[in-house]
N, C-alpha and C positions, 0 to 999 in steps of 0.2 A: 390860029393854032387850035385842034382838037380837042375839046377840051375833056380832063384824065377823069372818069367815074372810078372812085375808092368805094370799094362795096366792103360794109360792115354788120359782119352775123352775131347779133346777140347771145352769148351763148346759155343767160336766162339766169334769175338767182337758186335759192334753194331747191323751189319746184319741189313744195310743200303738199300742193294739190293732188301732186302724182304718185306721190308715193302710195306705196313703198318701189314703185318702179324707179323712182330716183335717190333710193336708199343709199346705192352704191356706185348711182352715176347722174351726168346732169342731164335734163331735159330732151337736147342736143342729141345724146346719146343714146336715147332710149330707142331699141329697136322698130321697125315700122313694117308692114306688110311682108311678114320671113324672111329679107334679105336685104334691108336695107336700114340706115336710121334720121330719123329725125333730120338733121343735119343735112343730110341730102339733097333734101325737098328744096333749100333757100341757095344754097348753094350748086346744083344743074339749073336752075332758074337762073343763075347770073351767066355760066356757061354759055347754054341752050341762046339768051342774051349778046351774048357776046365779049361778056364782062370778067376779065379773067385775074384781076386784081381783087382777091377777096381775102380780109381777114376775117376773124373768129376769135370774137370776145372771149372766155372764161375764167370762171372763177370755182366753183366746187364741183366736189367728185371728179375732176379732169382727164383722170387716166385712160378711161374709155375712150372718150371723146378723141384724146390727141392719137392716141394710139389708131383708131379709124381712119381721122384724117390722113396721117401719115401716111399710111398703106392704101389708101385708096387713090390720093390725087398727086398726080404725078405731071407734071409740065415740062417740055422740052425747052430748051435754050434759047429758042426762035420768036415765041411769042412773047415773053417775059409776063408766063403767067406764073399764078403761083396763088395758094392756099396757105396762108400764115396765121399762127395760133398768136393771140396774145393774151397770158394769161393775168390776173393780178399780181403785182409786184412792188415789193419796198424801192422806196427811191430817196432821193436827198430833201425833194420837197414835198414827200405825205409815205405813208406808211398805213393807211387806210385800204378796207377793202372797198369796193366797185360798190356806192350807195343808191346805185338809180342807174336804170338803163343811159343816160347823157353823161353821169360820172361815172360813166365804163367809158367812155367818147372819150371824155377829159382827159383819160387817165395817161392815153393813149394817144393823142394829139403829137407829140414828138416823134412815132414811129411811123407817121403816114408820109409825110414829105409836102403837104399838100399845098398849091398855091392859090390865092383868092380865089382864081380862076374854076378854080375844079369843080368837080361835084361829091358829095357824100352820100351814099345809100344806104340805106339803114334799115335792116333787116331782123325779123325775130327771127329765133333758128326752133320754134316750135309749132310750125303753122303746115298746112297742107294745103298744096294748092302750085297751081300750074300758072307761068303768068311771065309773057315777054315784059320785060320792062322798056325798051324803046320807046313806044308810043307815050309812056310818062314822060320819058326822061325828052322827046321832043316836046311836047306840051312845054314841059319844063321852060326849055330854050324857045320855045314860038310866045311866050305867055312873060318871057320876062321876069319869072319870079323867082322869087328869093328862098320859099320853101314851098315842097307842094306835098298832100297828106294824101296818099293812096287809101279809098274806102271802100266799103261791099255793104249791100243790104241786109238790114238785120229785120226780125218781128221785134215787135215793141216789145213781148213778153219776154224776149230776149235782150232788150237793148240797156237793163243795169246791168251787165258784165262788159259793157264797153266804154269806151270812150265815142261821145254822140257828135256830130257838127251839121250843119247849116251850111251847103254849096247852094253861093247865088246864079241865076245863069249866066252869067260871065263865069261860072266858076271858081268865083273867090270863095274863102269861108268869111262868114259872119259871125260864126259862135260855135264854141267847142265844150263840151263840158263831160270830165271825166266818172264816169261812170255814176247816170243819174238813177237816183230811186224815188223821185217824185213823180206819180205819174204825170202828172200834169204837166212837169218839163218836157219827158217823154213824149206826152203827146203835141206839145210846142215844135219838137225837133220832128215828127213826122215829113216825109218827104210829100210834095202834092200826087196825086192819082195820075197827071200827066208823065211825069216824069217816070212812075213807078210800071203804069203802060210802056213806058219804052225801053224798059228793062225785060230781060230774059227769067232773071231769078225770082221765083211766085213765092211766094210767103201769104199765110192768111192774117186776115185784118190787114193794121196798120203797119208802115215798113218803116225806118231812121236808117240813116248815114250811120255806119260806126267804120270807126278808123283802124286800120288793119294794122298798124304797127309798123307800118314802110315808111320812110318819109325820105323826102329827096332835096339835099341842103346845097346850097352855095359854099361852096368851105370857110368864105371870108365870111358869110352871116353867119355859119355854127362857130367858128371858133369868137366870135361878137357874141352870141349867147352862149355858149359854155363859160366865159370871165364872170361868169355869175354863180349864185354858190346853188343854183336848181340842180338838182340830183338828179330827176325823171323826164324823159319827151311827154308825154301824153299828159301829166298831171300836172306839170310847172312852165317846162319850156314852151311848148305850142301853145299853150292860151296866153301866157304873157308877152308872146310875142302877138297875138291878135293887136291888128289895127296899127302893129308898131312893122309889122315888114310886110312883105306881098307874099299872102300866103295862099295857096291854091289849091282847090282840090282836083283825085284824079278819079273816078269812079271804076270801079273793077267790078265787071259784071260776068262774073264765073265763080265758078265751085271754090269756096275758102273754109277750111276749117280750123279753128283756134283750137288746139291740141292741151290744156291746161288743166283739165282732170281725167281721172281714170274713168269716169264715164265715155267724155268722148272721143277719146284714145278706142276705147273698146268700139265703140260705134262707129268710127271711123273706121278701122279697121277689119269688121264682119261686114261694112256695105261694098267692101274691094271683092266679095264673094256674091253679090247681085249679076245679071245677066249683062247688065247692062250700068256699072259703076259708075257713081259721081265724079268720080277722080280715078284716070285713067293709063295707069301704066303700059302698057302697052304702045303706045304712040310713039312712033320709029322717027318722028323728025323732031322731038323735044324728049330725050329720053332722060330719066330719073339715073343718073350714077352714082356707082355705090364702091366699095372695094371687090375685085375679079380675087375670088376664091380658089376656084377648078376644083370643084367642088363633085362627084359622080351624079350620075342622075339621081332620081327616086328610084324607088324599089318599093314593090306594091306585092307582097306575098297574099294576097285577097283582100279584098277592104271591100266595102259598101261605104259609096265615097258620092255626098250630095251637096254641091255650091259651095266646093273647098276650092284655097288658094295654096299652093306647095312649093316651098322651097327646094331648092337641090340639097342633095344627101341625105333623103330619108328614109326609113325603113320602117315599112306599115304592113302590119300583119295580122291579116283575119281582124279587123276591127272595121267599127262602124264608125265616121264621120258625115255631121251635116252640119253645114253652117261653120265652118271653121277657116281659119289663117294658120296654118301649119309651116315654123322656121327651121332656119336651114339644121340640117342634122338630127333631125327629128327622129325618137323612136316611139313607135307607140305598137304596143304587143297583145297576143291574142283575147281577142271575147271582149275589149275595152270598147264604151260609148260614147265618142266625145260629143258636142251639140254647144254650138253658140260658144265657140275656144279658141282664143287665141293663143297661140304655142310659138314660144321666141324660139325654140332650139337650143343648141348647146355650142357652146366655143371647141368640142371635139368630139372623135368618137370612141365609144367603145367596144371594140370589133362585138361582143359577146355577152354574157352575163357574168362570164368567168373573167373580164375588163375589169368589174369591182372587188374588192376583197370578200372574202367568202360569207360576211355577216351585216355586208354593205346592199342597199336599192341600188339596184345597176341604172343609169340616168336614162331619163325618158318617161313613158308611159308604163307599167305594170300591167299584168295580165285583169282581166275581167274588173275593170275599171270603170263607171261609170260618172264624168265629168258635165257640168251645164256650166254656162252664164260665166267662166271663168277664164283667169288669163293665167299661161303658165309660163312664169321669168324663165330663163337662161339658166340651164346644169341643171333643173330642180331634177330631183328623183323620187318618183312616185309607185309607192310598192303593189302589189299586187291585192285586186278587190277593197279598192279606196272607192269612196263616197263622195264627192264633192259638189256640192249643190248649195246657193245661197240662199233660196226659199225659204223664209220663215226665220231667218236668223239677223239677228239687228246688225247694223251697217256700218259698227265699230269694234265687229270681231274682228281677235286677234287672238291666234293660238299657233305658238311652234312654229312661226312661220308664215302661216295662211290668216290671210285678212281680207276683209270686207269694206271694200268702199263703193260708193254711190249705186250699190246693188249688188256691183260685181264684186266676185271671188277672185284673189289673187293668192298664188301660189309664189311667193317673194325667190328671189335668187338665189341660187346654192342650197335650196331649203332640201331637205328630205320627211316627205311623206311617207310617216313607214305603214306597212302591210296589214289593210284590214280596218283602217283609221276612218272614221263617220263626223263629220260636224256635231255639235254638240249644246 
């Protein structure tokens, strides 16, 4: 018998790091390259895959999230696919919210059906990155194991934000350890220079295994280790289960990005505007699906427009952009300069200026505007000969709306920038 992969998308907790872009939604949902979000990315991977049993954890800010989902994946009667939300919920035996990525798993064990047999895939819903799962999921099955940890190279000066492990060449792990700050562990878990030679992804200095946050379970071993009261995969369940099951790793040698602050959301998302992107929308036999809009084209009443990304429905007028991700419904109006801007767009339009009330910012961009190094949420409205630049202003501004994290300028959602307004 076949045996059934239940693919499971984190739908992520507070997403504390990201705000304020998750002020008013979860991680999941946070918009990604003008016309698509977060969610997408793990979910056309299971697709593209072939894997069309996917649920989607959640727990705050939901409304975005399901409302997306809904509208975007739709399954005919034939494949018995289907995109199921499962959100936190009171029951007879806890009344608790979701304390760890595995007691989201726990929570949720009576809605999958699952038989020993199966498989569980276990997915964060805030990652970027392209990536058939087959070739794991046989590993899986040719390897005999019980669970296997899908991982990517990291630099060492990068490898305290991860969880590190130790793949012997058989491929077992040896040792996992959740997010180390000793160097010297650090440099314990270094990969050798052979192996690092037979990889594609270059990093300077030294490289470590870090664990991408996929793991791929036996159902009858997860549901054996969720009887246990560990909250988390990466911090409790995977190491305690070292040496206790056969766990294995899967190495993934392509483009990944961890999506978990607003730096590298922004940075992710200006290098989709390179000649020649890391991560590559475009690709006609693995395509990223998102919800079909029918949405008009763009509309370009003059711009000087340099290493921009455009979503459909915009309207750009006598302005200058370089270096920007421009979202769907975009207005941005005469003499305005954007540079290094991410622009989510708006959930509608407004044919006009005469759209908003007579003493209202009409949504969008304002005339003779000059914007850097910022990101603009969803509906903002930004009045005419605004300033916005983060240069020089500490990294825990916060005024009216606009705030400063990890360098960048964010313009928070539904905010209105009125007319004439300068950082301060």
């Amino acid at each position: 018998m076949r045996k059934r992969i239940i693919c499971v998308i984190m739908g992520g907790g507070r997403g504390t790091r990201l705000r304020p872009l998750t002020q008013q939604r979860c991680k999941p949902a946070v918009p990604l390259a003008g016309k698509y979000r977060l969610v997408d990315i793990p979910i056309s991977n299971c697709l593209n895959s072939g894997l069309n049993q996917i649920y989607v954890l959640s727990q705050f800010n939901t409304a975005s999230l399901h409302r997306h989902i809904q509208e975007s994946y739709k399954f005919d009667p034939f494949g018995g696919g289907f995109v199921d939300i499962l959100s936190a919920e009171q029951t007879e035996t806890g009344e608790s919210w979701y304390q760890g990525t595995a007691d989201a798993v726990r929570q949720n064990l009576m809605h999958f059906g699952a038989r020993d047999s199966d498989l569980f895939l276990i997915l964060s819903g805030d990652q970027l990155y392209r990536m058939d799962f087959n070739p794991m999921i046989r590993q899986h099955i040719e390897n005999d194991s019980d669970i296997t940890v899908a991982a990517t190279t990291v630099s060492k000066d990068l490898a305290p934000a991860f969880g590190l492990m130790r793949i012997n060449d058989d491929l077992s792990i040896s040792e996992f350890v959740e997010k180390p700050e000793d160097p010297k562990i650090i440099d314990s878990l270094a990969i050798s220079e052979k192996l690092q030679s037979s990889l594609t992804q270059e990093h300077e200095g030294g490289v470590c295994l870090a664990s991408m946050g996929l793991y791929l379970f036996n159902a009858g071993v997860l549901r054996e280790a969720l009887a246990s009261n560990h909250a988390d995969f990466g911090k409790e369940i995977i190491p305690h289960l070292l040496g206790k099951k056969k766990l294995k790793g899967y190495i993934f040698d392509g483009y990944w990005e961890d999506i978990g602050t607003v730096a590298a959301f922004f940075d992710a998302n200006l290098r989709l505007t390179d000649t020649v992107p890391p991560f590559n929308f475009f690709d006609e036999e693995n395509r990223i699906y998102s919800r079909a809009r029918f949405l008009p084209a763009t509309k370009i009443n003059g711009a000087t427009i340099e290493r921009a990304v455009l979503a459909d429905g915009c309207i750009l007028s006598h302005c200058s952009l370089n270096r920007v991700v421009i979202g769907i419904r975009s207005t941005i109006r005469e003499g305005s300069k954007l540079e290094n801007v991410v622009m989510m767009g708006s959930d509608f339009f407004e044919m006009d200026d005469e759209g908003a009330s007579h003493d209202e910012v009409p949504i969008g961009v304002g005339r003779n505007c000059t914007i850097r190094n910022a990101i603009i949420d969803k509906n903002a409205r930004i009045g005419d000969g605004v300033t916005l630049d983060p240069a020089g202003l500490p990294d825990m501004y916060e005024k009216n709306g606009v705030v400063i994290r990890d360098g960048v300028l964010v313009v928070s959602k539904n905010v209105t920038v009125p007319s004439g307004f300068t950082l301060r």
